[in-house]
C-alpha positions as CSV (number, residue, x, y, z in Angstrom):
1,X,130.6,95.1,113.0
2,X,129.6,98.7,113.7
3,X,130.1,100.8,116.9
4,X,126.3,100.6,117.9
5,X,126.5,96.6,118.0
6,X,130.0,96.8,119.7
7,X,128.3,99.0,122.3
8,X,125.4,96.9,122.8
9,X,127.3,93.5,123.5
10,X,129.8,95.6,125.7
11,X,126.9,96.9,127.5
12,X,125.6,93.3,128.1
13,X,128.7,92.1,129.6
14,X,128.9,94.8,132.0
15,X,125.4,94.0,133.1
16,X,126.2,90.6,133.5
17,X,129.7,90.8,134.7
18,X,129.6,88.8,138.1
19,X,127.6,86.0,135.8
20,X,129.8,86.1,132.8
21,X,133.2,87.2,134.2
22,X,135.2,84.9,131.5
23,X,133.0,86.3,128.5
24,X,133.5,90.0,129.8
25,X,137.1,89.3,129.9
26,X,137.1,87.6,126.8
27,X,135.1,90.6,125.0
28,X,137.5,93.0,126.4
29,X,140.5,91.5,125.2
30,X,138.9,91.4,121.8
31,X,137.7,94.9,122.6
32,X,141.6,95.8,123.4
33,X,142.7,94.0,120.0
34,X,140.4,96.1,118.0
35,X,141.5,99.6,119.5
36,X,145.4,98.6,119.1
37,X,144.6,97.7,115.1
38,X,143.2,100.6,114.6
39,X,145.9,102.5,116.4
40,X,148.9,101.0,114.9
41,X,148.2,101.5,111.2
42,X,149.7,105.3,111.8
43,X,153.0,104.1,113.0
44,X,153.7,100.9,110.5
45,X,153.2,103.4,108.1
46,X,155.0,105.7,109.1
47,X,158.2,103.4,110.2
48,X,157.2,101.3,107.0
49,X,156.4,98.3,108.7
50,X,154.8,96.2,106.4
51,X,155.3,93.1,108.5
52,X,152.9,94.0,110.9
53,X,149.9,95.0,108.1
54,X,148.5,91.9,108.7
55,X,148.2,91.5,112.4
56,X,146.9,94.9,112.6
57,X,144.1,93.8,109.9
58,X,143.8,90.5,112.2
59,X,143.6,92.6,115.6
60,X,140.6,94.9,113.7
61,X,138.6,92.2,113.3
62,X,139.1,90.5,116.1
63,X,135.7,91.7,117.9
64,X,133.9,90.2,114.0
65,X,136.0,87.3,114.2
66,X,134.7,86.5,118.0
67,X,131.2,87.4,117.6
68,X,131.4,84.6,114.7
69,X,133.1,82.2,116.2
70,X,130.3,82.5,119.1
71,X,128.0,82.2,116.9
72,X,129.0,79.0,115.3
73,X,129.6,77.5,119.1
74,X,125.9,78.6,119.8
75,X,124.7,77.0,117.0
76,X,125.9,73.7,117.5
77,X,125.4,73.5,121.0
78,X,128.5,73.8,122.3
79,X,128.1,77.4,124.2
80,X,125.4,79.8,125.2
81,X,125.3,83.0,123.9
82,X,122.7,85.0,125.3
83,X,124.0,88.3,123.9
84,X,123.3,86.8,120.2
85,X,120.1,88.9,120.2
86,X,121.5,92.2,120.8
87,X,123.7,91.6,117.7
């Protein structure tokens, strides 16, 4: 997922914030996940923490992982997405 489609759903949840508050919640924990995977990698490699590779992978992903998971809900019915299109 690029920054231009992370933008665009982030912009949606703010617009819809007293609608949504749950999803923009949601999105910003995922948004938080993604900004502390990318900001780890410099200290596990510096302190050689190789334990903690693959939750930082996990947590940079985490915005991908949601989006798809969303996806799959919206398609079989089980939530509504309406920020699908801005994908």
């Amino acid at each position: 997922m690029d920054l231009d489609a992370l933008q665009r759903i982030k912009k949606w949840h703010v617009a819809h914030q007293k609608d949504h508050p749950v999803e923009y919640h949601a999105w910003d924990a995922m948004l938080m996940l993604w900004v502390m995977g990318w900001v780890g990698w410099l200290p596990a490699f510096t302190f050689g923490a190789w334990w903690a590779v693959p939750m930082l992978a996990t947590a940079m992903s985490a915005p991908t992982l949601y989006v798809a998971w969303r996806v799959k809900a919206h398609r079989a019915q089980r939530l509504r997405c309406d920020w699908l299109a801005l994908r």
